[in-house]
VOKOL-388835 format. One line per field, with one value per residue (C-alpha): residue number from 1; residue in one letter; x, y, z. Coordinates in Angstrom, 3 decimals, decimal comma. Example, Ala and Ser with C-alpha at 12.3 -4.5 7.8 and 13.67 -1.06 7.14 Angstrom:
<nodes>
num c(1:2)
residu c(A:S)
px c(12,300:13,670)
py c(-4,500:-1,060)
pz c(7,800:7,140)
</nodes>
This chain:
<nodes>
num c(1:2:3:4:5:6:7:8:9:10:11:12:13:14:15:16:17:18:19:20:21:22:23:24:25:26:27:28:29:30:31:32:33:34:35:36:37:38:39:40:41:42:43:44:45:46:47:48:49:50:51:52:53:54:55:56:57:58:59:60:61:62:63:64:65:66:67:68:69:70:71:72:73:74:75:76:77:78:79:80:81:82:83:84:85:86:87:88:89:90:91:92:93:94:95:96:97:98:99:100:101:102:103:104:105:106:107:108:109:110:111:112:113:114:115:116:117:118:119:120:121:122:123:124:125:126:127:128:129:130:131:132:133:134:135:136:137:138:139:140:141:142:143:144:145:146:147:148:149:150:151:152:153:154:155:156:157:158:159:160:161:162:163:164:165:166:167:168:169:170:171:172:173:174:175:176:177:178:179:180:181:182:183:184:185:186:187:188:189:190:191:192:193:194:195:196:197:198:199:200:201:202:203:204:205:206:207:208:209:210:211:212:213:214:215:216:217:218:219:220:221:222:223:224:225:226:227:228:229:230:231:232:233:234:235:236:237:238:239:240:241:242:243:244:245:246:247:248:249:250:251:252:253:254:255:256:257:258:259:260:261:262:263:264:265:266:267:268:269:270:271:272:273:274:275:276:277:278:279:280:281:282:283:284:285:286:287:288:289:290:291:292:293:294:295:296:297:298:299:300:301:302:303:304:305:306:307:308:309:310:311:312:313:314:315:316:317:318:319:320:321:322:323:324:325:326:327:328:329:330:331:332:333:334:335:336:337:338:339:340:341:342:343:344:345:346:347:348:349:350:351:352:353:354:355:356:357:358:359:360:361:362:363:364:365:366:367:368:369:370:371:372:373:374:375:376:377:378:379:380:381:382:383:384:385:386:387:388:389:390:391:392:393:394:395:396:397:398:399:400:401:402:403:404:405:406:407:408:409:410:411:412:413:414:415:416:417:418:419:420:421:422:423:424:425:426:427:428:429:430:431:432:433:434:435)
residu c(X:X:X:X:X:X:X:X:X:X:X:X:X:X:X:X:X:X:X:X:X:X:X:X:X:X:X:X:X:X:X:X:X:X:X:X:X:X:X:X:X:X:X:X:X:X:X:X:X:X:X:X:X:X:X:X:X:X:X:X:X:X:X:X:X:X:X:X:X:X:X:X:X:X:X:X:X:X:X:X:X:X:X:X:X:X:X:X:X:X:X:X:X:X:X:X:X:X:X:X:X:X:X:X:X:X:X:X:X:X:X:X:X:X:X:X:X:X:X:X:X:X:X:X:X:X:X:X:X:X:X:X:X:X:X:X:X:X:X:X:X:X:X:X:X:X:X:X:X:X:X:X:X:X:X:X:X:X:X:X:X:X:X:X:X:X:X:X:X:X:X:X:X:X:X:X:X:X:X:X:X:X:X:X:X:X:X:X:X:X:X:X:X:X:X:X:X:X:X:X:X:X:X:X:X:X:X:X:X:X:X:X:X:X:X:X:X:X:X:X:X:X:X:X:X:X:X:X:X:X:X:X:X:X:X:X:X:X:X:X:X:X:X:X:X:X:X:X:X:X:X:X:X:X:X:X:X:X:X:X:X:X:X:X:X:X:X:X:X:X:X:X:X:X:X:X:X:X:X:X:X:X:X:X:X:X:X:X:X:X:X:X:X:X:X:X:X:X:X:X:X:X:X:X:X:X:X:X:X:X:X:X:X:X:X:X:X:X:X:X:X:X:X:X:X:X:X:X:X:X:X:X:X:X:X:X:X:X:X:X:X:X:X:X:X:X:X:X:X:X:X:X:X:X:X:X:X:X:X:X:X:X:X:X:X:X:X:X:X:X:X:X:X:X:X:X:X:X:X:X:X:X:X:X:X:X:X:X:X:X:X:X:X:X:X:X:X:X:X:X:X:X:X:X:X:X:X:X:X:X:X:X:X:X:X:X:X:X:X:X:X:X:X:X:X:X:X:X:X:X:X:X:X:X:X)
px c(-55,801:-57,930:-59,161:-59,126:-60,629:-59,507:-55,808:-52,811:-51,487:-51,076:-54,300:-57,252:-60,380:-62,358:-65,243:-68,469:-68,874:-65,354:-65,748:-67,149:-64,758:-61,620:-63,320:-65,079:-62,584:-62,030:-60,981:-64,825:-65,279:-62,001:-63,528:-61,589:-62,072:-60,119:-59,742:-57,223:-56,569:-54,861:-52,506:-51,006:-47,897:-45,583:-46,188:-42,390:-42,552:-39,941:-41,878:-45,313:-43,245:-42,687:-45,687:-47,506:-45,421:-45,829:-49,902:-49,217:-47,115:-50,606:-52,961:-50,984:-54,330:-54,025:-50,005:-51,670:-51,771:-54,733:-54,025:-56,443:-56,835:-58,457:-62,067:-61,749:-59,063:-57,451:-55,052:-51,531:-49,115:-46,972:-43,588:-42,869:-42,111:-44,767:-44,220:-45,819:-46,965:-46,927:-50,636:-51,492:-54,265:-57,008:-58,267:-59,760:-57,213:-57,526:-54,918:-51,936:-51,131:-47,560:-46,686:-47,846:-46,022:-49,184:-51,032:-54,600:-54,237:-52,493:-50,694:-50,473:-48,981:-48,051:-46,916:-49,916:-51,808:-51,910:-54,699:-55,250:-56,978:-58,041:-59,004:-62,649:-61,183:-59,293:-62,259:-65,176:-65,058:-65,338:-62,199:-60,326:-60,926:-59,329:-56,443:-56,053:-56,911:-53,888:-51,190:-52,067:-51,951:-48,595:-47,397:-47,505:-46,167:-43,139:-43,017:-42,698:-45,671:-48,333:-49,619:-53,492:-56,078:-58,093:-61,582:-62,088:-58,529:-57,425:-55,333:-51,488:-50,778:-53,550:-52,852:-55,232:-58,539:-59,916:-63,509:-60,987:-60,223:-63,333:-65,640:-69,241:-71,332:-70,233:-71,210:-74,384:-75,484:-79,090:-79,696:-83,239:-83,600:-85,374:-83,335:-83,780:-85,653:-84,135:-86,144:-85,196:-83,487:-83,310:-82,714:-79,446:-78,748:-76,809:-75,373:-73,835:-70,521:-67,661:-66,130:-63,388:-61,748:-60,402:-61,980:-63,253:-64,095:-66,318:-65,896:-68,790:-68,196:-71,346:-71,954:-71,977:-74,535:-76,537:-77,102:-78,080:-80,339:-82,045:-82,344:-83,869:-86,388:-87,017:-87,693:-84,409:-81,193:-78,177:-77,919:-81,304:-81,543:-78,732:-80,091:-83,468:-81,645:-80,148:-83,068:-84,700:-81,910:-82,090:-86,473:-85,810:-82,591:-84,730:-87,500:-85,305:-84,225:-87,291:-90,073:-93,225:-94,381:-95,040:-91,696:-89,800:-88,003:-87,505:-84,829:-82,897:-80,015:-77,615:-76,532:-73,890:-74,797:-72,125:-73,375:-70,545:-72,842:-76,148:-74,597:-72,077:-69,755:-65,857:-64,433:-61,257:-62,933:-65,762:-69,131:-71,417:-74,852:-77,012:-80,273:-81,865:-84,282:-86,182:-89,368:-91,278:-91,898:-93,719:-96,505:-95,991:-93,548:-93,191:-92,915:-89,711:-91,791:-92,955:-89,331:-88,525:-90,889:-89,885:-86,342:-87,678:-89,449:-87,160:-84,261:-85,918:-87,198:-83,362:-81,914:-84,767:-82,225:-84,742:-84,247:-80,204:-80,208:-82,529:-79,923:-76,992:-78,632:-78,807:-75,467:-73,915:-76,050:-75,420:-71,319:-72,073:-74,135:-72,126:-71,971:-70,741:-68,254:-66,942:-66,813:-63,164:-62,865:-62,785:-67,235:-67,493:-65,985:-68,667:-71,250:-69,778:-70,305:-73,926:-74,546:-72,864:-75,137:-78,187:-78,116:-75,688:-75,547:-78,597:-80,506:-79,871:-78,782:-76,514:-74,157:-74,194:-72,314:-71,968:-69,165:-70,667:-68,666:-65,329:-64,502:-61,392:-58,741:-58,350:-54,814:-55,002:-57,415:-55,337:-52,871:-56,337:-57,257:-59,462:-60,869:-62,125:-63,386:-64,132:-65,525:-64,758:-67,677:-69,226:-69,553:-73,634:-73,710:-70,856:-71,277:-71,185:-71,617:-69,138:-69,928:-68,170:-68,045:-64,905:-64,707:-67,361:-67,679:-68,871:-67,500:-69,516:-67,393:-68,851:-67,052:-67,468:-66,208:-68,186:-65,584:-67,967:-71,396:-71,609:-75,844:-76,339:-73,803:-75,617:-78,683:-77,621:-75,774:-78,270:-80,955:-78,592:-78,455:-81,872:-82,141:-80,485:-77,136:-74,274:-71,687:-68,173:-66,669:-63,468:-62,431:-59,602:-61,286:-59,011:-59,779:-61,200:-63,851:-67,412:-68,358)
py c(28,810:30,694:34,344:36,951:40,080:41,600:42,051:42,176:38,777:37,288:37,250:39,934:40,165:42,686:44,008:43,437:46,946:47,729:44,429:46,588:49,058:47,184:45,504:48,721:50,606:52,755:56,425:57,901:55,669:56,243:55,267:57,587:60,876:63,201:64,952:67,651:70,455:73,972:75,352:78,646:77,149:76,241:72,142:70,431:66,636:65,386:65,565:64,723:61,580:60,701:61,245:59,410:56,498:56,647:56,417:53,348:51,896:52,592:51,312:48,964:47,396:50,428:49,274:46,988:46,173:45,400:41,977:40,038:36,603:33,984:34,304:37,786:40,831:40,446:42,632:41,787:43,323:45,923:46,390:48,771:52,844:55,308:57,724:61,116:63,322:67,005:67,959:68,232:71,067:68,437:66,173:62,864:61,045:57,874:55,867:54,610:51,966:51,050:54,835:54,654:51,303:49,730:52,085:52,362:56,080:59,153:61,516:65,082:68,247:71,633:74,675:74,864:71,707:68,375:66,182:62,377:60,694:57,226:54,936:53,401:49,617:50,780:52,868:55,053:59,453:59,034:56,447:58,542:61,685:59,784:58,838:62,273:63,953:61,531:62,484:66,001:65,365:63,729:66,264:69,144:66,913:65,801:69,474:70,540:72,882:72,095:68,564:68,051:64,928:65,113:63,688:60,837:60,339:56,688:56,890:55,933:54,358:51,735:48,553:48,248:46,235:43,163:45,382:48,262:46,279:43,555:43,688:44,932:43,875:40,070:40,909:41,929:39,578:38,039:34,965:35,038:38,674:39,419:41,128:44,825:45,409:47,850:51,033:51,254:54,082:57,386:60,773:61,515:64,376:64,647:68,669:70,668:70,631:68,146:66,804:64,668:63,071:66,009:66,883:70,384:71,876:74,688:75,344:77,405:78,684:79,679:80,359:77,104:78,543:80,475:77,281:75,468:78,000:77,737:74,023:73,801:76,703:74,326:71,346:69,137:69,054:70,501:67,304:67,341:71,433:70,372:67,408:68,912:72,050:69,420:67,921:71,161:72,301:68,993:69,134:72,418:70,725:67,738:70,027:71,437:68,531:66,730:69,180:66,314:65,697:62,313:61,338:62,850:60,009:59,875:62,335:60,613:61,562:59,545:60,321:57,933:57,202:56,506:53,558:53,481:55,450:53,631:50,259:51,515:49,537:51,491:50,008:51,634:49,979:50,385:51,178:52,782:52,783:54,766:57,019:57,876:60,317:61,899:63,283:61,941:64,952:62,792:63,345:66,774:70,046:70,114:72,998:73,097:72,353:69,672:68,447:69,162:67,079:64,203:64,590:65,055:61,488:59,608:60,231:59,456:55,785:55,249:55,795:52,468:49,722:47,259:48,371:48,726:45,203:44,241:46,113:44,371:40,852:41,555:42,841:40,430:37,459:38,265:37,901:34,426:32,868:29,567:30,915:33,943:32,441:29,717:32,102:33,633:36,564:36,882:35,850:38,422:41,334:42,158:41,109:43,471:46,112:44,899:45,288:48,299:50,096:48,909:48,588:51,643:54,387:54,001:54,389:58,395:61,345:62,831:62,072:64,151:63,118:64,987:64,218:66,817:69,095:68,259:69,460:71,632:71,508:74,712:74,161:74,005:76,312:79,630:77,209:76,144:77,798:75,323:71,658:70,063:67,009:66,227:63,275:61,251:62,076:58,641:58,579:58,167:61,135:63,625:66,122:65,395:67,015:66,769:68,527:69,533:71,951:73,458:76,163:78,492:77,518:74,618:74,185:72,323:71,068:70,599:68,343:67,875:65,884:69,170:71,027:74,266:73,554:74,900:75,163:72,696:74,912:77,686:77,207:75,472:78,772:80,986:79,186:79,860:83,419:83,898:81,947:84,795:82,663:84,265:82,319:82,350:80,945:79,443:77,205:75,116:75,924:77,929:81,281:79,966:78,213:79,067:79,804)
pz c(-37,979:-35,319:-36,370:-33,352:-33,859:-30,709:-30,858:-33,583:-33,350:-36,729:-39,005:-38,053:-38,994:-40,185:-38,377:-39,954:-41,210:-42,177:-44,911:-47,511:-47,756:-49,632:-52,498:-53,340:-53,184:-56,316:-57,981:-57,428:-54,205:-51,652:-48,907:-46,946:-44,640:-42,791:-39,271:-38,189:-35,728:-36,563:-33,810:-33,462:-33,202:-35,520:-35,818:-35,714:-37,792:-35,850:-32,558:-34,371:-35,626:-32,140:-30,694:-33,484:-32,861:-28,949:-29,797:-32,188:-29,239:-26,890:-29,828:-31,627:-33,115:-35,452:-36,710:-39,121:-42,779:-45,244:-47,402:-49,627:-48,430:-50,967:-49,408:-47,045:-46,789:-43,635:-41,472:-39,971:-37,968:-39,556:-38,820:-41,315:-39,980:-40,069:-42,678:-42,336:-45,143:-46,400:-46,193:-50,718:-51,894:-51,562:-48,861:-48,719:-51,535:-52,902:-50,387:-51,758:-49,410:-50,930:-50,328:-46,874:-46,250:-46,335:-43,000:-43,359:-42,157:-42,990:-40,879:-42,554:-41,681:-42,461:-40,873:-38,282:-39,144:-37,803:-39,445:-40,052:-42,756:-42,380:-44,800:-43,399:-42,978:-39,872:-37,846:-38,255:-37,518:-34,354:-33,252:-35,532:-34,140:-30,545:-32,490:-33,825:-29,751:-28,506:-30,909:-30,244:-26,286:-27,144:-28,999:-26,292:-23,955:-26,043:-27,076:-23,310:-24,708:-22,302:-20,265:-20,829:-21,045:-23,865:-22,803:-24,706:-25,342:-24,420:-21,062:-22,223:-19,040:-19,345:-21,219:-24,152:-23,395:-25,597:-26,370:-27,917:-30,521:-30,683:-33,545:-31,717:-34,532:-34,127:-30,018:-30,400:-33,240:-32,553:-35,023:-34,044:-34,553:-38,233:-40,468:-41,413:-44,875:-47,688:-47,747:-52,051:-54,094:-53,916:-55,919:-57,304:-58,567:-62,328:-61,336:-64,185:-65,705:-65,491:-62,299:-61,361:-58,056:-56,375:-53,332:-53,928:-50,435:-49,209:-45,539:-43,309:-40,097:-38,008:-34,459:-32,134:-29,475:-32,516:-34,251:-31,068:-30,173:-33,757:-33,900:-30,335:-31,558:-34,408:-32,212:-33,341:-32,796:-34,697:-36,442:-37,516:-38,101:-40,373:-42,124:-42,744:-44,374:-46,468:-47,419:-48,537:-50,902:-52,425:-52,715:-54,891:-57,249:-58,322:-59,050:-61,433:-62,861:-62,615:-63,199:-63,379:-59,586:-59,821:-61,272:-58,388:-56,199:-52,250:-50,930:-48,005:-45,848:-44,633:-41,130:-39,386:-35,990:-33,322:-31,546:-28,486:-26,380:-27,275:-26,113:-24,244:-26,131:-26,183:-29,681:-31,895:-35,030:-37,008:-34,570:-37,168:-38,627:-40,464:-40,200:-43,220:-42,660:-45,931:-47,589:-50,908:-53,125:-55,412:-52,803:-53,427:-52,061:-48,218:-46,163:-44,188:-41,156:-42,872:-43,490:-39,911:-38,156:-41,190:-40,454:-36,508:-36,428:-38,957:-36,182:-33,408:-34,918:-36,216:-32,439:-31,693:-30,303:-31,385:-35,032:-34,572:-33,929:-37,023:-38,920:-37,180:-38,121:-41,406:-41,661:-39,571:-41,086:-44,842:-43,549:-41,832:-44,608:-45,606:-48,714:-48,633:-46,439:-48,787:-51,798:-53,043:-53,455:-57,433:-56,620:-53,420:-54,582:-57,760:-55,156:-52,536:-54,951:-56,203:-52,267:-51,480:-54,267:-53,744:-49,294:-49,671:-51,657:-53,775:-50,634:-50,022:-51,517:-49,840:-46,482:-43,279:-40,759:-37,366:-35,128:-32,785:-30,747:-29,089:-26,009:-25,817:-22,750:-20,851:-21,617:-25,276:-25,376:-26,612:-29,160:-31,124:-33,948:-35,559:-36,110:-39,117:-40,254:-43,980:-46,224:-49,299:-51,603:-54,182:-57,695:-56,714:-54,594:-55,474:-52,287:-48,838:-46,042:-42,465:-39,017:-36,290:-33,442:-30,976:-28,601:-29,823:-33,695:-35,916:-38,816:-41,743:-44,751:-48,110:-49,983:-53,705:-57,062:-59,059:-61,011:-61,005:-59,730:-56,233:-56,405:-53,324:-50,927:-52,271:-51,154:-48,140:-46,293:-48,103:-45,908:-42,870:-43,540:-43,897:-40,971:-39,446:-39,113:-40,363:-41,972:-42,604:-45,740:-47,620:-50,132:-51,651:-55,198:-57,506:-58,507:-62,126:-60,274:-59,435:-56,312)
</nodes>
């Protein structure tokens, strides 16, 4: 039976990066992550219901199912309705695919709130976050609200192309390419008190043009203003829980990277890979200069095509070896885990990931009260971080398995405020916890 990894017709396979995600699923590891939109208007389900289906109608490489073949997890055609959801108190759930007839995404609501979560199988932030801009461009329209384009919304009038739903990783495959070596563990911090898997969330609002005008003081961009913020808070945690210098390990951040741009590749599926910029305090404490022009370098040598495709050969290579290939699934899904660990997240401490700032319609414009965009935290690293910017704001969501230690987001927006950026805060914590 031929595989095609391009359109829904009978078995699909996964894209290279999306194959992780299934067999490591689990309660502290959901693999998922949300984005949504807040309207001034009152959202109506029965005309989100139809505009979600019109989009699955447009991307029907999305109306799939996940199944667990004897060597791989596959996806198929569903036929099954889509079934949208009342948005719960926490985001980023552990999916229940037989509750969601089997989707790999979510579509939640409430009175002013559209948002989708996705489990990371189906697509990365960033093809989510077009799924997410055409069901709200549907909406109005159904709605006889208002007729807009998103940018960067798929045109509904144009039939699907083979590269939207093509696996990239298997295109740009080099077998004679050397593969990309590990770069070994990194600090994780223990934090205080109990937690458990609901995703506690502090949200920060700051100034979009502030914090632009900051990071370009500073040399980097937001991204990297961001990260190397991240990576400071973090320097002064271990040194609390590991006062001796030289016992101190690396402190990395992972920061996706979209990749459509770079190779000007336009995929709906997984197009993803990582930076990992960091510091050694083992060496010693660095100045936040010193972190900046770490953070400042460590980018810039990510972004290197040459070492994209190292990465992708690894990736892609480990996935073609015969035996990985021939072994069932009961072998590869303990050594998917092994893998996932040690080339995943053993390798930083902490996630940032920027889907940088979305450009609003004039039309939509006065109806938008606010975007988000959130992240599963791991059982390895229990907070993460998720970025993004509308109309004049960014908002940065701190997501967390910590029942009551809120140190990191502490220090984090006290450093902002110092940094003479105010910021704006809420939380879906209850009143009995710390803040």
């Amino acid at each position: 039976m031929k595989v095609e990894s391009y359109a829904p017709e009978g078995f699909i396979a996964l894209d290279n990066s999306a194959l992780i995600y299934p067999p490591t699923e689990a309660r502290f590891n959901a693999n998922t992550y949300r984005v949504s939109i807040d309207l001034t208007i009152t959202v109506d389900p029965a005309i989100l219901e139809l505009a979600v289906n019109d989009v699955m109608q447009r991307c029907s490489y999305a109306k799939v199912s996940l199944h667990k073949g004897f060597f791989w997890y596959f996806l198929s055609p569903n036929p099954r309705p889509i079934l949208l959801q009342e948005e719960g108190a926490y985001p980023c759930t552990r999916f229940s695919f037989k509750d969601g007839n089997g989707y790999l995404f979510k579509v939640l609501y409430s009175k002013n709130r559209i948002a989708l979560e996705c489990f990371h199988a189906l697509t990365d932030g960033s093809g989510a976050l077009i799924y997410l801009k055409m069901i709200v461009q549907q909406y109005y329209t159904l709605a006889s609200l208002k007729e807009f384009t998103f940018k960067g919304a798929l045109d509904f009038q144009v039939r699907p192309s083979r590269q939207e739903f093509s696996d990239p990783f298997q295109h740009l495959y080099d077998k004679n390419l050397p593969g990309s070596p590990s770069t070994g563990s990194s600090f994780h911090r223990i934090g205080k008190g109990s937690y458990d898997d609901r995703v506690k969330v502090i949200s920060c609002l700051v100034d979009a043009d502030l914090l632009h005008s900051i990071s370009k003081k500073n040399g980097v961009s937001i991204t990297g203003y961001l990260c190397s913020i991240l990576l400071w808070s973090l320097q002064a945690l271990q040194k609390e829980e590991i006062p001796m210098q030289k016992k101190r390990k690396p402190i990395r951040i992972s920061v996706p990277m979209n990749l459509r741009k770079i190779f000007n590749y336009e995929t709906m599926r997984n197009f993803t890979l990582f930076a990992t910029p960091g510091i050694e305090p083992a060496l010693g404490e660095y100045t936040f200069d010193e972190i900046l022009r770490n953070v400042r370098h460590g980018m810039e040598t990510s972004q290197d095509t040459k070492k994209i495709l190292s990465q992708i050969k690894r990736n892609v290579g480990g996935e073609r070896n015969i035996l990985m290939r021939m072994a069932p699934n009961v072998i590869k899904n303990p050594l998917f885990k092994l893998l996932s660990d040690s080339l995943g997240d053993d390798l930083y401490s902490a996630v940032l990931s920027n889907l940088g700032y979305v450009q609003v319609p004039e039309e939509l414009q006065p109806t938008l009260d606010r975007m988000d965009f959130y992240l599963s935290p791991g059982e390895m690293n229990k907070v993460a971080l998720a970025v993004i910017g509308w109309k004049d704001t960014i908002t940065l969501n701190f997501s967390s398995f910590y029942n009551s230690d809120t140190k990191l987001e502490r220090l984090f927006c006290t450093f902002l405020v110092e940094a003479g950026i105010p910021v704006k805060i809420s939380t879906n914590r209850s009143d009995s916890e710390e803040l």
